[in-house]
C-alpha positions as CSV (number, residue, x, y, z in Angstrom):
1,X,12.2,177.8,184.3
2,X,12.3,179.5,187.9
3,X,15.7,178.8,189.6
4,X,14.8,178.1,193.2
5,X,17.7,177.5,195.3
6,X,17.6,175.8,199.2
7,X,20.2,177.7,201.9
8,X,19.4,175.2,204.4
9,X,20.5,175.3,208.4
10,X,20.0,175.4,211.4
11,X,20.6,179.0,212.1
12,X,21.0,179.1,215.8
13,X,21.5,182.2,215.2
14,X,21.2,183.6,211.6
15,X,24.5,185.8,211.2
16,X,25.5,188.8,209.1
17,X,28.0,186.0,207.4
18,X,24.4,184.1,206.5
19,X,22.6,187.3,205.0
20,X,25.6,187.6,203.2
21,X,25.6,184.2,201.5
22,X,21.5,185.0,201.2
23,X,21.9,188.5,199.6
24,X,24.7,187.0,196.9
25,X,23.0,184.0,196.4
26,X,20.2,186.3,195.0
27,X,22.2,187.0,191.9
28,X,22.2,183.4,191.0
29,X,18.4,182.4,191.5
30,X,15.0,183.6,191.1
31,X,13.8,182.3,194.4
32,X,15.6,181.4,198.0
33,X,14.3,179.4,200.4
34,X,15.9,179.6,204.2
35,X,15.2,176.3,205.4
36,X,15.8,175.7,209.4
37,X,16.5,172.3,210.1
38,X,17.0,170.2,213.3
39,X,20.6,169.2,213.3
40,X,21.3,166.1,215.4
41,X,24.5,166.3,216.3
42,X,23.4,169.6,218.0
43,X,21.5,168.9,221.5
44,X,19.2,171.8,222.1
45,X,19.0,175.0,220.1
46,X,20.0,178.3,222.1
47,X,18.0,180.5,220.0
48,X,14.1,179.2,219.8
49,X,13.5,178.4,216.4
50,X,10.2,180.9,216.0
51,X,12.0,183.6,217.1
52,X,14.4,182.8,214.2
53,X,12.0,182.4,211.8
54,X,10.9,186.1,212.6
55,X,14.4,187.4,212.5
56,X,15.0,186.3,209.3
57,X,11.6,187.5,208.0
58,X,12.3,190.8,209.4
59,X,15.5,191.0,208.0
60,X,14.3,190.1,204.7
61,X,10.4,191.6,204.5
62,X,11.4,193.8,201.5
63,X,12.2,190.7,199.3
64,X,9.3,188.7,197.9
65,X,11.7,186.1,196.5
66,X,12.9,184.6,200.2
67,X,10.8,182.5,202.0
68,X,11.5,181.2,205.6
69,X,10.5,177.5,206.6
70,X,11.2,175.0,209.2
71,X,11.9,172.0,208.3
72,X,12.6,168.4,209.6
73,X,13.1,165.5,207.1
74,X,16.5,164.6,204.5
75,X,17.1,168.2,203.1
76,X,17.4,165.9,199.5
77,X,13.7,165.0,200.1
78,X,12.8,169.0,201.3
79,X,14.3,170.0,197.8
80,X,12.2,167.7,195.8
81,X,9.0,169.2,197.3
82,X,10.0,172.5,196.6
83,X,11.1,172.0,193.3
84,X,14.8,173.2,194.1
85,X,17.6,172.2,192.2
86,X,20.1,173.7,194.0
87,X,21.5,173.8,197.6
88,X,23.3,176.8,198.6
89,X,25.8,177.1,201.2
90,X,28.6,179.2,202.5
91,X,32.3,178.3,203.0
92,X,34.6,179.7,205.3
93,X,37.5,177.4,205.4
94,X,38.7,174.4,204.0
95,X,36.8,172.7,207.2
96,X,33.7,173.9,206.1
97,X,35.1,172.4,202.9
98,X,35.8,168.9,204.0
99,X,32.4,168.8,206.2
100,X,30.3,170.2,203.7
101,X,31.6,168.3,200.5
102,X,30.4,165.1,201.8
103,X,26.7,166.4,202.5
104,X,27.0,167.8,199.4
105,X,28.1,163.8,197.9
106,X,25.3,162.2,199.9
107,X,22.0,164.9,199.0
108,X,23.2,164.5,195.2
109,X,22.7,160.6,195.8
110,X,19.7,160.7,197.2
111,X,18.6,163.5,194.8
112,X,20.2,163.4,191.5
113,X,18.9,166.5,190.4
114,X,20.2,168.4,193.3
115,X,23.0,170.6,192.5
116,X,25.3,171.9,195.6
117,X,26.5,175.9,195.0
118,X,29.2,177.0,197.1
119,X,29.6,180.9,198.2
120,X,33.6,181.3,200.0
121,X,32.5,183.7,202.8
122,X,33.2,187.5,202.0
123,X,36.2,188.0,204.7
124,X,34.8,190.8,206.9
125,X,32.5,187.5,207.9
126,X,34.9,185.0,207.7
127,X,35.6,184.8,211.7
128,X,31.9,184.9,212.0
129,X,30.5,181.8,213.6
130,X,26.9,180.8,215.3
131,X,28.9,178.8,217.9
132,X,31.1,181.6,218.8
133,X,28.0,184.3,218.9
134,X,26.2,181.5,221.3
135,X,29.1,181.4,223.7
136,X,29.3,185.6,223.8
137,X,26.0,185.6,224.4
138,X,25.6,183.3,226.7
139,X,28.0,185.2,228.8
140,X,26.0,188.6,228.4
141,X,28.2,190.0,225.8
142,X,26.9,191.8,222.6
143,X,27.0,189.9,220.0
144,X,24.5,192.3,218.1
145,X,27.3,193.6,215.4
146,X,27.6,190.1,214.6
147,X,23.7,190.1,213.8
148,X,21.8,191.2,211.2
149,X,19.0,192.3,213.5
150,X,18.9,192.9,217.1
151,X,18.7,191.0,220.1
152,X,18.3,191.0,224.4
């Protein structure tokens, strides 16, 4: 059976420290699905959300196992549509940790066959975070080392 796995986010922007979690998570299943979601305790997005999506694609044109979507619904619910069994997501501290445990607690109730699969951050991208590249940015700095792709 094809191993898909969800890396689900809202990517605003997609970092290095993302591609990262993407290219490892590789290793572990046969297909990965970048899902961009609308996260609500985030006002507005700072990067549109198409522009994203083509980012990412660009990024990752030579794979034919990722596949970019947008999404807005329960991520549990996304995964049942797609077949995935597995979440994947990155961890950078034992914030992350704490925050990302109790998603993890609540899509496995509301999908029981949803398996959460945690990737601790490879350190060169461990200081790596969208909110800090936003904030650079926002204040004309280059945040395009921080990027896996290039930006105004």
């Amino acid at each position: 059976m094809k191993k898909v796995a969800i890396f689900p986010g809202s990517f605003d922007p997609f970092t290095k420290g993302h591609e990262d979690i993407v290219l490892r998570g590789l290793a572990l299943f046969d297909e990965l699905i970048i899902a961009i979601g609308h996260n609500n305790q985030k006002n507005n997005r700072y990067f549109e959300v198409d522009k994203m999506v083509g980012y990412i694609e660009e990024t990752f044109k030579s794979f034919d196992n990722i596949k970019v979507i947008v999404y807005n619904e329960l991520t549990a619910d996304l995964a049942k549509k797609y077949d995935a069994k597995f979440l994947l997501r990155g961890l950078r501290n034992t914030t992350d940790f704490e925050y990302e445990n109790s998603i993890s607690q609540v899509n496995r109730y509301l999908n029981e066959s949803l398996e959460s699969v945690f990737l601790i951050t490879s350190p060169k991208f461990a200081s790596i975070s969208s909110t800090i590249i936003r904030e650079v940015h926002k204040y004309k700095g280059d945040v395009n080392e921080f990027l896996p792709y290039k930006i105004d």
